[in-house]
Backbone as CSV, one residue per row, in Angstrom:
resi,resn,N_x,N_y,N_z,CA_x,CA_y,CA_z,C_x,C_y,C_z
1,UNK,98.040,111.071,74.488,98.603,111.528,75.748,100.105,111.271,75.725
2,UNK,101.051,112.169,76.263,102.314,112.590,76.258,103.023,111.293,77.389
3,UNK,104.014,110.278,76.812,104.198,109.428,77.440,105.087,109.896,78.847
4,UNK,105.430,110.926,79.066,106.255,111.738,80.179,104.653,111.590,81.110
5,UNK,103.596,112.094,80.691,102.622,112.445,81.486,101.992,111.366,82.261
6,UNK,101.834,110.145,81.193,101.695,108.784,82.268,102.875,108.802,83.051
7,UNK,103.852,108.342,82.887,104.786,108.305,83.957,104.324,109.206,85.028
8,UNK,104.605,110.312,84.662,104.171,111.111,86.145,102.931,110.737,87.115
9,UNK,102.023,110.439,85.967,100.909,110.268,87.394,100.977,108.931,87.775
10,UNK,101.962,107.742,87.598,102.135,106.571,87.972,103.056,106.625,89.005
11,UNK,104.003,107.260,88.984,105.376,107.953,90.329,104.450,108.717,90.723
12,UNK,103.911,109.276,90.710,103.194,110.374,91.736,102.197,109.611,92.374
13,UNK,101.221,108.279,92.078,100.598,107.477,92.856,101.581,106.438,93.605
14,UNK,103.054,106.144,92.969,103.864,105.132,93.151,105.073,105.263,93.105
15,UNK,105.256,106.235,94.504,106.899,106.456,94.489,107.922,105.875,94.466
16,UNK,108.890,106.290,94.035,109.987,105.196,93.441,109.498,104.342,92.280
17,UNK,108.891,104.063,92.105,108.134,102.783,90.777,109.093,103.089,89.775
18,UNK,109.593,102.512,88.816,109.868,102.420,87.452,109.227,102.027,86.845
19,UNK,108.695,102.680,85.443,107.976,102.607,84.365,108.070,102.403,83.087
20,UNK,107.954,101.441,82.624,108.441,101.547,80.651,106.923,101.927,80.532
21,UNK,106.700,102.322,79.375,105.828,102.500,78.144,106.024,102.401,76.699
22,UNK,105.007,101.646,76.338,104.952,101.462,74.838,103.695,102.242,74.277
23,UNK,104.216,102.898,73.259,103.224,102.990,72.019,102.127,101.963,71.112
24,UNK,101.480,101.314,71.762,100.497,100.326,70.718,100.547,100.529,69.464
25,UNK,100.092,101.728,69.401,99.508,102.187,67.830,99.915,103.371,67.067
26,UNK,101.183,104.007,68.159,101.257,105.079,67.337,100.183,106.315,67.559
27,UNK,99.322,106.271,68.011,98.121,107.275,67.944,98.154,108.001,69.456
28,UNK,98.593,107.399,70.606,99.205,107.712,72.301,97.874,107.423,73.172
29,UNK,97.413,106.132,72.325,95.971,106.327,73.202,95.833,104.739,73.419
30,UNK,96.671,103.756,72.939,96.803,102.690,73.425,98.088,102.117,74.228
31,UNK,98.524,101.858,75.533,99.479,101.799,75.613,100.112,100.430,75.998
32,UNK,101.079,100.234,76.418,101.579,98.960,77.400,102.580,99.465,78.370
33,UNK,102.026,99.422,79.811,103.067,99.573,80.968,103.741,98.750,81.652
34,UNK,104.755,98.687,81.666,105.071,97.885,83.078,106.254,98.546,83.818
35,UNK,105.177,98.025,85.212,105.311,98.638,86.490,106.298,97.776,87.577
36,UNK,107.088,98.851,87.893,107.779,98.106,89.272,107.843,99.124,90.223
37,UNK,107.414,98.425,91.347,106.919,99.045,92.776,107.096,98.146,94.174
38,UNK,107.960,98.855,94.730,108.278,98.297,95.862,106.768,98.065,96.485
39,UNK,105.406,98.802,95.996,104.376,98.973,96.842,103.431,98.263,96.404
40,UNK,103.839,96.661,95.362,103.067,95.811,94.943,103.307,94.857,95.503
41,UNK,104.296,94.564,96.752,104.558,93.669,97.480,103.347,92.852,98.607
42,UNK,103.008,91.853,98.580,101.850,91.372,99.098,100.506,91.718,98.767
43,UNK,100.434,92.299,97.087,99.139,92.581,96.543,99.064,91.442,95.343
44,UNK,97.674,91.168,95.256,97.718,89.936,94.174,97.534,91.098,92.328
45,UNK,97.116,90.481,91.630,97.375,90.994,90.631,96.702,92.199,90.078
46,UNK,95.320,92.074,90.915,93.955,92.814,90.308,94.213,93.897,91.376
47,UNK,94.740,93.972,92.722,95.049,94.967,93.728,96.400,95.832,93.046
48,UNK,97.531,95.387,91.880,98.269,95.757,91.777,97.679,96.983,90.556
49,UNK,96.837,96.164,89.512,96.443,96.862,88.561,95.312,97.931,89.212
50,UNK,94.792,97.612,89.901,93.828,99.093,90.621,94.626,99.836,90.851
51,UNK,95.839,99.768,91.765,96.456,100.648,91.987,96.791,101.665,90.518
52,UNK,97.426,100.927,89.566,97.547,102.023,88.458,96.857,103.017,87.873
53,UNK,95.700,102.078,87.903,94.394,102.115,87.270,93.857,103.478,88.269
54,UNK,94.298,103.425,88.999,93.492,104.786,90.515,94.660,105.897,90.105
55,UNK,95.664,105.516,89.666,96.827,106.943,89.492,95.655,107.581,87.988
56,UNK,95.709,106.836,87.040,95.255,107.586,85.758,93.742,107.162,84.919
57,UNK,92.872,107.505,86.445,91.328,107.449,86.221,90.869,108.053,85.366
58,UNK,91.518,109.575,85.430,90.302,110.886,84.295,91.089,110.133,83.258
59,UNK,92.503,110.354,82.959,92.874,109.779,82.043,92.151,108.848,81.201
60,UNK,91.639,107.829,81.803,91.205,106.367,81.096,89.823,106.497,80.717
61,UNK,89.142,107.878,80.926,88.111,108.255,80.569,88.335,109.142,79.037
62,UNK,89.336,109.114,78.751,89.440,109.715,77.115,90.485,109.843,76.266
63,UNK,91.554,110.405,77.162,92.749,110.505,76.139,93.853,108.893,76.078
64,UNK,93.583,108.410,77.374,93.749,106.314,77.213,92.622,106.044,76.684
65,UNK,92.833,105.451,75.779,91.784,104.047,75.077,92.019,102.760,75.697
66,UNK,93.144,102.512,76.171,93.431,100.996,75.999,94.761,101.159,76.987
67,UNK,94.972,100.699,77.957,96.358,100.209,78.807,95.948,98.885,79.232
68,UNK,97.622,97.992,78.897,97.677,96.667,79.003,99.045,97.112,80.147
69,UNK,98.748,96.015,81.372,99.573,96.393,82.590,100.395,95.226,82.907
70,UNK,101.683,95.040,83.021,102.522,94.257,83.864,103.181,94.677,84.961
71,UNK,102.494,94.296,85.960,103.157,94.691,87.348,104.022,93.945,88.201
72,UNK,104.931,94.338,88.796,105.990,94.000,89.308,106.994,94.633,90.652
73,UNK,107.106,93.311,91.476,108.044,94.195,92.874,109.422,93.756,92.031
74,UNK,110.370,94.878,92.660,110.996,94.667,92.177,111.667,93.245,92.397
75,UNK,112.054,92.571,93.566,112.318,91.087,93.373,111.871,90.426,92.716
76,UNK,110.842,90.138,91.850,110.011,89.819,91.086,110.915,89.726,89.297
77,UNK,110.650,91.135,88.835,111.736,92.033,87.851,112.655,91.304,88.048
78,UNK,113.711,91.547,88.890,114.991,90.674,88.897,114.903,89.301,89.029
79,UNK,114.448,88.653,88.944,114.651,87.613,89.716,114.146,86.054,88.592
């Protein structure tokens, strides 16, 4: 999967968010994100990762194998 395409459906569940992505393996089916979202503010860790996890559901049913998530408000990020 086309790393432009995660992004999108992560801003499109999480506006404004900034996103890195990594390549695991080279193959686009393992990745590593991390997330910053003004809209992880007062969510604990497992509420932050659902949230992602709910942007790229069909996704994680085939063309993701594997996403490892670091989430973050942005005070958090900076700080």
């Amino acid at each position: 999967m086309r790393k432009q395409d995660i992004e999108a459906k992560i801003c499109g569940a999480l506006p404004g968010a900034v996103v890195e992505l990594r390549d695991l393996t080279g193959t686009a089916d393992h990745w590593e994100a991390v997330v910053v979202s003004d809209a992880f503010a007062g969510k604990s860790l497992i509420e932050r990762h659902r949230m992602v996890f709910a942007a790229l559901a069909e996704e994680m049913k085939g063309p993701i194998h594997a996403l490892t998530l670091k989430t973050y408000t942005p005070a958090e990020k900076s700080g």
